[in-house]
C-alpha positions as CSV (number, residue, x, y, z in Angstrom):
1,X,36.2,30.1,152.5
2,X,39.3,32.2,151.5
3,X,38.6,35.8,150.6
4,X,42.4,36.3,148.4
5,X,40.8,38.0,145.7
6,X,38.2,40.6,147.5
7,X,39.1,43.8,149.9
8,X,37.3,44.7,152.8
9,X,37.0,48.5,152.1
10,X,35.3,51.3,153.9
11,X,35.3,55.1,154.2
12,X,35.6,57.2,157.7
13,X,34.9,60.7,158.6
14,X,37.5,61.5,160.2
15,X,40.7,61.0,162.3
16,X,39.6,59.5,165.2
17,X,37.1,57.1,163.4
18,X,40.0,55.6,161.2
19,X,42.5,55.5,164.4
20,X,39.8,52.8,165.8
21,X,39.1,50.7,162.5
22,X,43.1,50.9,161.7
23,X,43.7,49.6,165.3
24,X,41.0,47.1,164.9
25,X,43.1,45.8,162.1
26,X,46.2,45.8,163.6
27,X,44.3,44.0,166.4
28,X,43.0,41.0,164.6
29,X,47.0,40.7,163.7
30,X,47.7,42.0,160.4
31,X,50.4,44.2,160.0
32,X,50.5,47.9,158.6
33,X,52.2,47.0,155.5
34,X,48.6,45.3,154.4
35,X,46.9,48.4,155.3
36,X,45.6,50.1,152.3
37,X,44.5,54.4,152.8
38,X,43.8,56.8,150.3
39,X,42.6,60.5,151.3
40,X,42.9,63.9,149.4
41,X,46.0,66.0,150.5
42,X,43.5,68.8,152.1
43,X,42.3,65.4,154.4
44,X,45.7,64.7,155.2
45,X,47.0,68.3,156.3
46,X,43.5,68.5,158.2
47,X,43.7,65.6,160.5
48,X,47.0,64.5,160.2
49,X,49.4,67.6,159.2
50,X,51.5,69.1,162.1
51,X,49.5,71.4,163.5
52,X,47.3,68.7,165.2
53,X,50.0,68.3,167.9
54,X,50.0,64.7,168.3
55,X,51.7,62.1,166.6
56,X,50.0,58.9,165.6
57,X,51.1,56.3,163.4
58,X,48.6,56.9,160.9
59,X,49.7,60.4,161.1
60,X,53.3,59.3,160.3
61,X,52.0,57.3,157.4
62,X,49.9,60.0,156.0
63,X,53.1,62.3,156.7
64,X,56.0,60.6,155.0
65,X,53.0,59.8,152.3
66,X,53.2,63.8,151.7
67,X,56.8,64.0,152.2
68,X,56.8,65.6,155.2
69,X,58.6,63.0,157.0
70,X,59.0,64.8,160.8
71,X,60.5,63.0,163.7
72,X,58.0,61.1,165.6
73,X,57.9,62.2,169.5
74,X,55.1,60.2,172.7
75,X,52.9,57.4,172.1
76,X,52.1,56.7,168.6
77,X,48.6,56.4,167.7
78,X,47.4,54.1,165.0
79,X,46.5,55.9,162.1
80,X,49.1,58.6,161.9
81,X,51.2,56.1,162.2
82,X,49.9,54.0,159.4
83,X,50.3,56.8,157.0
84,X,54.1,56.8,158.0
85,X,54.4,52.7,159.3
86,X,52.9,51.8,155.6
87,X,56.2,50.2,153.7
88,X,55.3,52.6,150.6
89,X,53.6,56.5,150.1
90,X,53.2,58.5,147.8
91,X,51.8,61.4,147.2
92,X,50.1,62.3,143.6
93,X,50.0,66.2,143.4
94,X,48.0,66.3,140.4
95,X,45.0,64.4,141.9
96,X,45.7,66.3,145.2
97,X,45.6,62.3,146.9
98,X,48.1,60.5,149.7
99,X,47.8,56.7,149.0
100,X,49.5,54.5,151.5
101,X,50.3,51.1,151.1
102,X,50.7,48.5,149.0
103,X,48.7,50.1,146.5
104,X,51.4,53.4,146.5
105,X,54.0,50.5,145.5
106,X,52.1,49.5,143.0
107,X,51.1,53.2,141.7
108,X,54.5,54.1,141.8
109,X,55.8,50.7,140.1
110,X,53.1,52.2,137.5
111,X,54.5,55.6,136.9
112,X,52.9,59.1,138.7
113,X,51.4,60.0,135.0
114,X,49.2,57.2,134.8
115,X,48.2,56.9,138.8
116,X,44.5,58.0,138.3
117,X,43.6,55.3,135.9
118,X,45.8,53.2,138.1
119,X,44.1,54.2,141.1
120,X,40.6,53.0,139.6
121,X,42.2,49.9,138.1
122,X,43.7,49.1,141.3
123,X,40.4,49.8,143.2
124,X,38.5,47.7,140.3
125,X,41.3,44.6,141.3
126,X,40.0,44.3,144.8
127,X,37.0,43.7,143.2
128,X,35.4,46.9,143.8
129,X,32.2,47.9,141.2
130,X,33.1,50.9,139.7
131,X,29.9,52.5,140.8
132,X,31.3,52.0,143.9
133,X,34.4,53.4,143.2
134,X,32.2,56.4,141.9
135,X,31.3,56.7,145.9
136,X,34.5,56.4,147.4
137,X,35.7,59.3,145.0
138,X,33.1,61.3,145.9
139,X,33.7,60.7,149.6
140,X,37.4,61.0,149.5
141,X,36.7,64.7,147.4
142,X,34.7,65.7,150.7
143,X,37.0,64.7,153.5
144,X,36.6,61.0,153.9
145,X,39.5,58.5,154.4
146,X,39.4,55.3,152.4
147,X,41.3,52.1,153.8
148,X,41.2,48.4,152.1
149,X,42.5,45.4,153.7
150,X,42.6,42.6,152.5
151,X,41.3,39.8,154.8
152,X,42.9,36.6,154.8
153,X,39.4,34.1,155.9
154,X,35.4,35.1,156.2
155,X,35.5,35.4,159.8
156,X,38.0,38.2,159.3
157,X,36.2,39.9,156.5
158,X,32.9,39.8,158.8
159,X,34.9,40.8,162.7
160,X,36.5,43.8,160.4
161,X,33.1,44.5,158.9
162,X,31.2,45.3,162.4
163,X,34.2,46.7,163.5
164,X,34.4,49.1,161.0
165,X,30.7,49.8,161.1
166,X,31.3,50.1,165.2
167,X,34.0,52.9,164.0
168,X,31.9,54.6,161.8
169,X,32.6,53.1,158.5
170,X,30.7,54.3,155.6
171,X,30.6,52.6,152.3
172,X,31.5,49.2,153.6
173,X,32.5,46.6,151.0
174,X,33.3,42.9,150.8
């Protein structure tokens, strides 16, 4: 059974525990452009800003999210570089958020001024609860980083799930 019109969505901790369930992602063959991450700014200059000394390609995606756009230098890991790989960034000053993804494109096609109704609106299309949005606002506020994908068959949505869980996922929705 197809799963078009649902996200898999999940929060991590920190760095290293989105690095593995981004990977795991790109692993089961989709590409970074259907990678959906949202994090406060404070998250992003705390595990991805460039002081950390090593570039990733999440950090690159959470980087050119914030503007910050430096060169990229060694291995890229997966995360930092998804920040930067992700087609479209933006960050939203006002809310003090990075969203990467298609979700930025959308946001942005939507105008900064209305991006945190569109944010929740966006989050209630992947047919998220907003209770559980309520969590994942409350988790992205204390550090967490929220990424969505969304998968293209059941057997996706479930090797993701333990995957995620495996990376320690929080919050895990499908």
């Amino acid at each position: 059974m197809a799963t078009d019109k649902r996200y898999l969505t999940g929060v991590f901790p920190d760095r290293e525990s989105a690095e593995i369930a981004y990977q795991g992602v790109l692993d089961r063959g989709y590409d970074k452009d259907e990678v959906n991450l949202v994090m406060s700014n404070e998250t992003r200059e705390r595990h991805f800003g460039s002081e950390q000394g090593r570039a990733t390609e999440l950090g690159t995606k959470a980087s050119e999210g914030a503007g910050i756009g430096a060169g990229i230098g060694g291995v890229l890991g997966a995360v930092g570089a998804a920040i930067a790989a992700v087609g479209t960034s933006i960050a939203i000053p006002g809310l003090g958020l990075v969203i990467a993804g298609p979700i930025a494109a959308a946001l942005a096609g939507a105008g900064a001024g209305g991006a945190a109704g569109g944010l929740v609106g966006a989050l209630v299309g992947w047919g998220i609860p907003e209770e559980r949005i309520k969590q994942y606002e409350g988790s992205i506020r204390e550090g967490g980083i929220l990424m969505g994908v969304n998968p293209r068959n059941d057997e996706d949505a479930s090797h993701l799930e333990n995957h995620w869980r495996g990376a320690r996922g929080a919050d895990i929705y499908r």
